[in-house]
C-alpha positions as CSV (number, residue, x, y, z in Angstrom):
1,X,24.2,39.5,13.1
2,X,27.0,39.9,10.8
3,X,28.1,36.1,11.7
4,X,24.7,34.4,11.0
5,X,24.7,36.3,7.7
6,X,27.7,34.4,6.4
7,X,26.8,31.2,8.3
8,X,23.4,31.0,6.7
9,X,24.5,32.0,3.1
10,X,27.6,29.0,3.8
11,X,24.8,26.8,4.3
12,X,22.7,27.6,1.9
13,X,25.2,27.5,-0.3
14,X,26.1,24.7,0.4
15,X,22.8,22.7,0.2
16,X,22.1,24.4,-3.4
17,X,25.3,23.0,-4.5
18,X,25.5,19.8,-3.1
19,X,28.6,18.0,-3.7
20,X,30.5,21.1,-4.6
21,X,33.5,22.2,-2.6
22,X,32.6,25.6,-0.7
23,X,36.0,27.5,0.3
24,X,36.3,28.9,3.9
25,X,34.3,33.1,3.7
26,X,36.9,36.0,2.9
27,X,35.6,38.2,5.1
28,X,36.2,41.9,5.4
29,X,35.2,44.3,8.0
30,X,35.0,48.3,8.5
31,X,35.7,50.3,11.9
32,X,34.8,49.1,14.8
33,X,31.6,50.8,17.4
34,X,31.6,50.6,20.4
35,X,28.1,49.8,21.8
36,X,25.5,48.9,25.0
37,X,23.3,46.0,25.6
38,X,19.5,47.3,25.5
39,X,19.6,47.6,29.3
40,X,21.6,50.1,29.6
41,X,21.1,52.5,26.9
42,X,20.2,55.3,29.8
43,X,23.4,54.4,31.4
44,X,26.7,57.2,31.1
45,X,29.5,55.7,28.9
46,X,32.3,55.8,32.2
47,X,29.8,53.8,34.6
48,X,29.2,51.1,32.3
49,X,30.0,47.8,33.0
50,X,32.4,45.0,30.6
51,X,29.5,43.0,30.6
52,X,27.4,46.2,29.2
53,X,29.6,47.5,26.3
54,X,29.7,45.8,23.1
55,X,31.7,45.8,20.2
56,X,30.8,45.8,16.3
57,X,31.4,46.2,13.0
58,X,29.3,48.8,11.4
59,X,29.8,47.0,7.5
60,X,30.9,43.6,6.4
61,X,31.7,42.4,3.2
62,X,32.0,38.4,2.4
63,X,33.1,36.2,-0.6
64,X,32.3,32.7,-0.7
65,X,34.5,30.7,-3.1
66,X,33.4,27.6,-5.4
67,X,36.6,26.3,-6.9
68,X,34.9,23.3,-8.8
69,X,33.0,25.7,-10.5
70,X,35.6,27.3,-12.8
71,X,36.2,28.2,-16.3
72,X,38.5,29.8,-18.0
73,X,37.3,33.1,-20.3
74,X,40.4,34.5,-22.7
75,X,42.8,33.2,-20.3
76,X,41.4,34.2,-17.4
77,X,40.3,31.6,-14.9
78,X,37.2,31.9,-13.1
79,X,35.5,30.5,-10.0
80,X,32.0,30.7,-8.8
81,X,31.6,32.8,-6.2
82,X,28.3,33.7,-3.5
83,X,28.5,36.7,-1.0
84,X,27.0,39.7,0.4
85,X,27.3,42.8,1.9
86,X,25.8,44.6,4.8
87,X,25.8,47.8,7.1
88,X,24.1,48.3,10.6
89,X,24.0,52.2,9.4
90,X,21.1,50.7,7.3
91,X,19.4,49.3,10.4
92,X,17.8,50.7,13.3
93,X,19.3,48.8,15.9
94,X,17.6,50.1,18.9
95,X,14.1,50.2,18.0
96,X,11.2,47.4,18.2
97,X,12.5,43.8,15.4
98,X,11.5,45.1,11.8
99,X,12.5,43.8,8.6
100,X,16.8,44.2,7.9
101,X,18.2,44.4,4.4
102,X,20.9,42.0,3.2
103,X,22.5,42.5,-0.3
104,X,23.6,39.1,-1.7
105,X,25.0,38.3,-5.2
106,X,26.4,35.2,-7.0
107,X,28.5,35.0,-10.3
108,X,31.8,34.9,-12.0
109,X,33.2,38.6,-11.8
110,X,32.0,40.0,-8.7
111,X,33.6,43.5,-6.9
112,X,32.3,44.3,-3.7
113,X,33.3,46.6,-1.4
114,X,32.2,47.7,2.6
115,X,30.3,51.1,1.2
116,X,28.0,47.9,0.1
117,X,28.6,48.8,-3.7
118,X,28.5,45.7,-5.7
119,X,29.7,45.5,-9.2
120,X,28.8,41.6,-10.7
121,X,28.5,40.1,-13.9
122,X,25.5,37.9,-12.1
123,X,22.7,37.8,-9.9
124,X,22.4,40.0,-7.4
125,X,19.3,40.9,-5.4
126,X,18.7,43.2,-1.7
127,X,17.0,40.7,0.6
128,X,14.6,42.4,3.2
129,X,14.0,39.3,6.2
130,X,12.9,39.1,9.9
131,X,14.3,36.0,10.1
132,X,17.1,33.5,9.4
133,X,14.7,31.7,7.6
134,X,13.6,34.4,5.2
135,X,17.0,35.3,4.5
136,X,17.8,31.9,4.3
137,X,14.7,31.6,1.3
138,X,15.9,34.7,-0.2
139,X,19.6,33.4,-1.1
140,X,18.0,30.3,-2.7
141,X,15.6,32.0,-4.8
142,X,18.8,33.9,-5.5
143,X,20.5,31.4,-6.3
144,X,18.2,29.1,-8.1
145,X,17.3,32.3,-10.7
146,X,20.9,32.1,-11.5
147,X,22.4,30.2,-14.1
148,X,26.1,29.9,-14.0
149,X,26.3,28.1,-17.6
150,X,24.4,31.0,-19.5
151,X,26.6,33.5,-17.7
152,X,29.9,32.0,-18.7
153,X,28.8,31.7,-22.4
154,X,28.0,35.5,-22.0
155,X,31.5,36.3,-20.9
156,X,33.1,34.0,-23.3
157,X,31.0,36.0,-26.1
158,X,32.5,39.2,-25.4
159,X,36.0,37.8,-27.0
160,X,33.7,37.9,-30.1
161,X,34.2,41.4,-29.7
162,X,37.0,44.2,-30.8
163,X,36.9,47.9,-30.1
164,X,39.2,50.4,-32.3
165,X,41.3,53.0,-29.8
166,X,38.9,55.4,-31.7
167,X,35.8,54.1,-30.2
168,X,37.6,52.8,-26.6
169,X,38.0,56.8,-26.3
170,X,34.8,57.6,-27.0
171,X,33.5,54.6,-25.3
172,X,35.2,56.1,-21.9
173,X,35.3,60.2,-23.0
174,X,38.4,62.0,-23.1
């Protein structure tokens, strides 16, 4: 589920960086489904039961904050930061337990949003698990390939940097 997703990156997270303060998941949802338990998929929608229906969000988007991990880059301060992304439209929900697809990225400058686009100046990797505990392996590898001093020196470099409006124009197209 959506929940144990977030719960076991938190943890994760939070055993890779021992010591570190982890800030509470910002958490971001899309619309809503409205579902049935497995047993009774053959049932019509108006004689189903409360107990039978079920309710979902079809994406979710999460961003775990590491405030004691900060620098600041040209006046701009930045925290370390671990999340993920993920969609049921990407799963088959109904058929026999297969293998589910998690997106999951850590770094400075991260912008995610629920179409599961990710934009990071990190790590980022799709993690394909049948269980928690393959997921759970697949954020630390993540996370151990990463190297969050190496990444700010990169960002700090690009101050070394100066584009004439000439070449910002041509850079972008016009």
């Amino acid at each position: 589920s959506h929940t144990e997703f977030i719960e076991t990156a938190f943890k994760v997270s939070n055993q890779f960086f021992s010591g570190e303060q982890l800030l509470q998941p910002n958490i971001r949802v899309s619309h809503p489904i409205k579902g049935r338990i497995p047993e009774a998929m053959g049932k019509p929608a108006k004689e189903l039961t409360e107990a039978e229906k079920t309710l979902y969000y079809e994406r979710m988007a999460f961003v775990i904050e590491l405030p004691g991990i900060t620098d600041d880059v040209h006046g701009n301060s930045l925290s370390l930061t671990v999340g993920g992304v993920r969609a049921y439209n990407h799963e088959n929900l109904y058929n026999k337990k297969s293998e589910e697809k998690f997106k999951v990225f850590a770094g400075f400058k991260n912008r995610i949003c629920t179409n599961l686009c990710i934009f990071t100046d990190g790590a980022y990797r799709e993690i394909k698990a049948r269980s928690i505990n393959e997921l759970a392996n697949g954020i630390f590898n993540l996370l151990s390939e990463f190297e969050p001093a190496r990444q700010i020196q990169l960002l700090k470099s690009f101050g070394n940097y100066e584009l004439k409006e000439a070449q910002f124009a041509q850079l972008l197209g016009k």
